[in-house]
Residue, then its C-alpha position, 0 to 999 in steps of 0.5 A: x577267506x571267511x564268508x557271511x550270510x547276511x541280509x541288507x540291512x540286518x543289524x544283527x549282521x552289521x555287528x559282525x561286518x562291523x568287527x571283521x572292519x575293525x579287525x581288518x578281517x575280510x569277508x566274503x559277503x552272501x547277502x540274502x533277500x528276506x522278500x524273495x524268501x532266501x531265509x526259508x530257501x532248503x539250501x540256506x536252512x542247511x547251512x542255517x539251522x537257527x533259520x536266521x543270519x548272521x551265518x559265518x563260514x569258517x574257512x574249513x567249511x565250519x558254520x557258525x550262527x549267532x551274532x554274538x557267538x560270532x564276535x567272540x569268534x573274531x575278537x578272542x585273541x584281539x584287545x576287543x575281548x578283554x584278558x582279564x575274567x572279571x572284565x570278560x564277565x561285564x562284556x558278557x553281562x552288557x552282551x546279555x543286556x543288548x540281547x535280553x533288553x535293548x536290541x528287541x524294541x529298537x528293532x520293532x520300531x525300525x522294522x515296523x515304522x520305517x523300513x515296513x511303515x506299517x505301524x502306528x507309535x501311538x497304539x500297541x504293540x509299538x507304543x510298548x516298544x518304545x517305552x522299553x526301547x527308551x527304558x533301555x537308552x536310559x540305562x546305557x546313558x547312565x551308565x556311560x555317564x559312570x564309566x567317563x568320558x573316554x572309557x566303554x561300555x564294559x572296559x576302559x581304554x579299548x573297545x569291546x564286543x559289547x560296544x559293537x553289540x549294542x552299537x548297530x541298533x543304538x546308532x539306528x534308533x532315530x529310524x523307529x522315532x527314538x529322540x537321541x537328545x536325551x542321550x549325550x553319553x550315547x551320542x559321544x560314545x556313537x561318534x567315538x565307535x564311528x571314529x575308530x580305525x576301520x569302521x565300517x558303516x551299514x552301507x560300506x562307504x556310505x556312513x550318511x545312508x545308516x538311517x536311510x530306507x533307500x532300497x539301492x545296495 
């Protein structure tokens, strides 16, 4: 079986939890605390050079880091990493988006005003954040809004990793005081993510905690 090195509530580790459930994959989960230091234990830095999670275990014994190096891994030789070249190089291109753009300033937020509740929106850094977080959004919706109703980020008819990079802190955007309103496309596509066979959500079976800072596993 494969294993993951993850934290809680760590959404760049909710990705790849997210796609294992997807593709019916299972994992042996090795969930780390931040609070009691496990990241910058020696034993966790041997198998984790990045020093971060996600880390994935390969059955042969293989570390692999990085969320989305991690997705490719999983998805490869499924429908959820597309055949043809032109459609690899979109999913690639919305990957570099989500990582370059989209998924820094949403995670500030949540990290800071609610799961630390230690920052103020209205002062810097945070009110820098949240413009670009919103900037960010304003860029997915339009784009949705070309792509159609029932097509993806980066493909039509199925789902790719793009739609699981960017699903994790798009879904938990309301947690750094992100207003979902202005977003129909992102809120349909956010339904329709959580709609599909195998989603597993922050807190397996719990999809109603994704936005909760309840501290119970």
């Amino acid at each position: 079986m494969l294993a993951l090195y993850d934290t809680l509530r760590s959404g760049n580790a909710w990705k790849v939890r997210l796609m294992a459930s997807y593709l019916g994959v299972a994992l042996e989960r090795r969930t780390l605390s931040i609070d009691r230091g496990d990241l910058a234990d020696p034993a966790f830095r041997a198998v984790a050079p990045l020093a971060h999670v996600p880390v994935l275990v390969l059955e042969d014994g293989t570390h692999l880091a990085e969320s989305q190096a991690i997705l490719y891994y999983l998805a490869h030789d499924s429908a959820w990493w597309p055949q043809d070249r032109l459609a690899q190089a979109q999913v690639l291109s919305w990957m570099g988006f989500e990582q370059d753009r989209h998924m820094a300033p949403l995670a500030q937020l949540r990290l800071r005003l609610a799961l630390h509740r230690t920052g103020d929106v209205t002062r810097e850094p945070l009110l820098g954040h949240a413009a670009a977080a919103r900037d960010a959004l304003a860029v997915l919706e339009a784009h949705l809004l070309r792509q159609g109703q029932d097509a993806w980020v980066a493909t039509s008819g199925h789902p790719s990793i793009a739609d699981v990079a960017l699903y994790p802190y798009t879904c938990m955007a309301p947690m750094g005081g992100i207003d979902m309103q202005p977003y129909p496309c992102i809120q349909d596509w956010l339904t329709r993510m959580a709609g599909w066979p195998g989603y597993q959500a922050l807190f397996p079976g719990h999809p109603e905690r994704n936005l909760s800072t309840d501290e119970r596993p």
